[in-house]
C-alpha positions in Angstrom: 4.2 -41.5 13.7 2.9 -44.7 15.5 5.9 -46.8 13.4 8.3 -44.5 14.3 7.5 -44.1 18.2 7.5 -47.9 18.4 10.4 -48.6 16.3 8.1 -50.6 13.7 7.6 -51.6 10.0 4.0 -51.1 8.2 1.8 -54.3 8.4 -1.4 -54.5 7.4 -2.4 -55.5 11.0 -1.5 -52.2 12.8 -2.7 -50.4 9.3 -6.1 -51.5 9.2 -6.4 -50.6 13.2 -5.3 -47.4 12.4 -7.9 -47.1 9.4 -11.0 -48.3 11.6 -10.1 -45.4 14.5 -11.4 -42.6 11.3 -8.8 -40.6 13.1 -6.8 -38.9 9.9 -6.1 -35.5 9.6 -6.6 -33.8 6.6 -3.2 -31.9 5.5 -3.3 -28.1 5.5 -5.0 -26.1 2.5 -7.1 -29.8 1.6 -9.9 -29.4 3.1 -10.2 -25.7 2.2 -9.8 -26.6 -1.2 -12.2 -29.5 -1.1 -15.1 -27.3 -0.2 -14.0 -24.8 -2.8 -14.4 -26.9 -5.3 -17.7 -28.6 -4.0 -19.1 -24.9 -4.0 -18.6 -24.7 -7.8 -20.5 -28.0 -8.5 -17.2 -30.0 -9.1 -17.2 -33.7 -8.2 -14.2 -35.2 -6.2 -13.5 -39.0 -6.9 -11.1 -40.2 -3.7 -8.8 -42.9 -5.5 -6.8 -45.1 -3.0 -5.4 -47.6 -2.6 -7.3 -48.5 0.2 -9.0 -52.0 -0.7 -12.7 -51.7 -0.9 -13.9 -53.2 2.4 -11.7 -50.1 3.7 -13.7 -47.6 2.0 -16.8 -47.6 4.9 -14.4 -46.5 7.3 -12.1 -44.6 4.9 -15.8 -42.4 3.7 -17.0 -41.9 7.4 -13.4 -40.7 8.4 -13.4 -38.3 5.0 -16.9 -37.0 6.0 -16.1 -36.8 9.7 -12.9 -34.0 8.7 -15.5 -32.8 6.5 -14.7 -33.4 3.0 -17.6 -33.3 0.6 -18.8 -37.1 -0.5 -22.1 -36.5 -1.9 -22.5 -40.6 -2.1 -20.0 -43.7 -1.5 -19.5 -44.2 -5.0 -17.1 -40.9 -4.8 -14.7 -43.8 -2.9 -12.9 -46.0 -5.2 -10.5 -48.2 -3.4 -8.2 -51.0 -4.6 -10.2 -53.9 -6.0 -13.4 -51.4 -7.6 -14.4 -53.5 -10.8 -14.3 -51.8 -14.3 -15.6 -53.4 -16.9 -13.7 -53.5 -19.9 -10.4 -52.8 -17.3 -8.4 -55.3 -15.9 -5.8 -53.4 -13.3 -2.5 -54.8 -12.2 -1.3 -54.7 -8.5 -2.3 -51.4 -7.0 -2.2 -49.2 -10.6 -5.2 -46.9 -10.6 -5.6 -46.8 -14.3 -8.8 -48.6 -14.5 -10.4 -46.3 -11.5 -8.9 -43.1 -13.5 -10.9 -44.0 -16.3 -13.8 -45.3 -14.9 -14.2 -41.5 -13.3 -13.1 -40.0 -17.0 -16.0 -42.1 -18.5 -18.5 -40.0 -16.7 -16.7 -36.7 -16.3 -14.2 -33.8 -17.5 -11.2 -34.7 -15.2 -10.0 -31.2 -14.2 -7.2 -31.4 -11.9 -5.5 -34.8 -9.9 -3.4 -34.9 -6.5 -1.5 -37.2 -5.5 1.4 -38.6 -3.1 3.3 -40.4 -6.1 3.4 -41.2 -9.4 1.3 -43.9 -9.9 -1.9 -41.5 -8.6 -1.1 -39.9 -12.7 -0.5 -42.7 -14.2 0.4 -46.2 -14.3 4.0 -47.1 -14.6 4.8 -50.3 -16.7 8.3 -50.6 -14.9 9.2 -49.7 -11.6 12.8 -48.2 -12.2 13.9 -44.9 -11.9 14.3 -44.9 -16.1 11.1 -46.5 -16.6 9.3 -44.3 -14.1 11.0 -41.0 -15.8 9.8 -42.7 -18.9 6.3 -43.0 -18.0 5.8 -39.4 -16.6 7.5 -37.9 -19.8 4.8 -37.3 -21.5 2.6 -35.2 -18.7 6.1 -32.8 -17.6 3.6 -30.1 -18.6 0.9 -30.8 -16.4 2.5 -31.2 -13.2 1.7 -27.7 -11.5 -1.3 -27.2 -14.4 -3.4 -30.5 -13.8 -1.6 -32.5 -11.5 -0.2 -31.9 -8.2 2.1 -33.6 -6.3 1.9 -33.6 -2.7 5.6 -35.1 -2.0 5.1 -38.5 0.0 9.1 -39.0 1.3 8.2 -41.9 3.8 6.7 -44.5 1.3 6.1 -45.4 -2.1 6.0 -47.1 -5.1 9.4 -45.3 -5.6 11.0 -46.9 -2.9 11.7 -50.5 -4.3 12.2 -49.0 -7.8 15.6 -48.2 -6.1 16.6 -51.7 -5.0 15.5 -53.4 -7.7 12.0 -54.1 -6.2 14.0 -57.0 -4.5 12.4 -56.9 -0.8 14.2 -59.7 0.0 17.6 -57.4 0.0 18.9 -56.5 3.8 17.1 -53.1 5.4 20.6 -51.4 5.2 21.1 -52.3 1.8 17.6 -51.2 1.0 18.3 -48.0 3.3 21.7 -47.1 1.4 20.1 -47.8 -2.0 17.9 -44.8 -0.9 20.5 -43.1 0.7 22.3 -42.9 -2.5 19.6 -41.5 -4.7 18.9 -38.5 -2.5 19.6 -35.5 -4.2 20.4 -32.0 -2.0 
């Protein structure tokens, strides 16, 4: 809301501000669902791609809306070691199956694609390829909670050139809207 009030970009300046205030809200039905969970002894692992030295504020901000963190190692952020996993970029792979190493994985959310799995090219084809497999799960196992203002998505449809102009960028997403 902040970037679009002031007519602004993300930067990690303004995001990490924003991170430190523990101000985030959680979306409708989340929390609920959270504490269901909890209830029935069911562990929730919080995979994000916020980096590690993020996670103190990220955990007192979850626990602060109320979410249930029964200890900080329920926060894996981008750059958690796995041994035996080396992780590209921001892929959560490694930090899927560190949690799968020490539990039954019922159920994943996520914003985008790469929260279900990691996607060896970032093109509309090789992103449809990498989901083929799991059609069956979105809705059973996974479930997407549709993320329209950023993504990995968004530079699979220029190319992942960010050196392109905004408009062009803009149109490229313009044209692969679908009504």
């Amino acid at each position: 809301a902040r970037q679009i009030r002031d007519n602004k970009g993300f930067d990690d300046f303004s995001w990490n501000q924003w991170i430190e205030e523990r101000a985030a809200r959680p979306e409708p039905g989340a929390l609920e669902f959270a504490k269901a969970a909890a209830a029935r002894e069911v562990t929730i692992y919080y995979i994000s791609n916020r980096t590690t030295d993020q996670g103190a504020a990220t955990i007192d901000n979850l626990r602060k809306a109320g979410f249930p963190i029964k200890d900080d190692s329920q926060f894996l952020g981008k750059g958690t070691i796995v041994e035996g996993c080396e992780a590209k970029g921001s892929d959560k792979g490694c930090r899927r199956r560190l949690v799968g190493r020490g539990h039954r994985v019922l159920m994943q959310f996520g914003d985008q694609l790469g929260d279900f799995t990691d996607i060896a090219v970032n093109t509309p084809q090789g992103r449809e390829q990498a989901v083929r497999p799991y059609l069956g799960w979105i809705g059973d196992r996974w479930f997407v909670l549709p993320n329209p203002a950023y993504g990995i998505w968004e530079p699979a449809l220029f190319d992942n050139d960010w050196s392109r102009p905004e408009g062009e960028r803009r149109e490229r997403k313009r044209a692969a809207l679908r009504y």
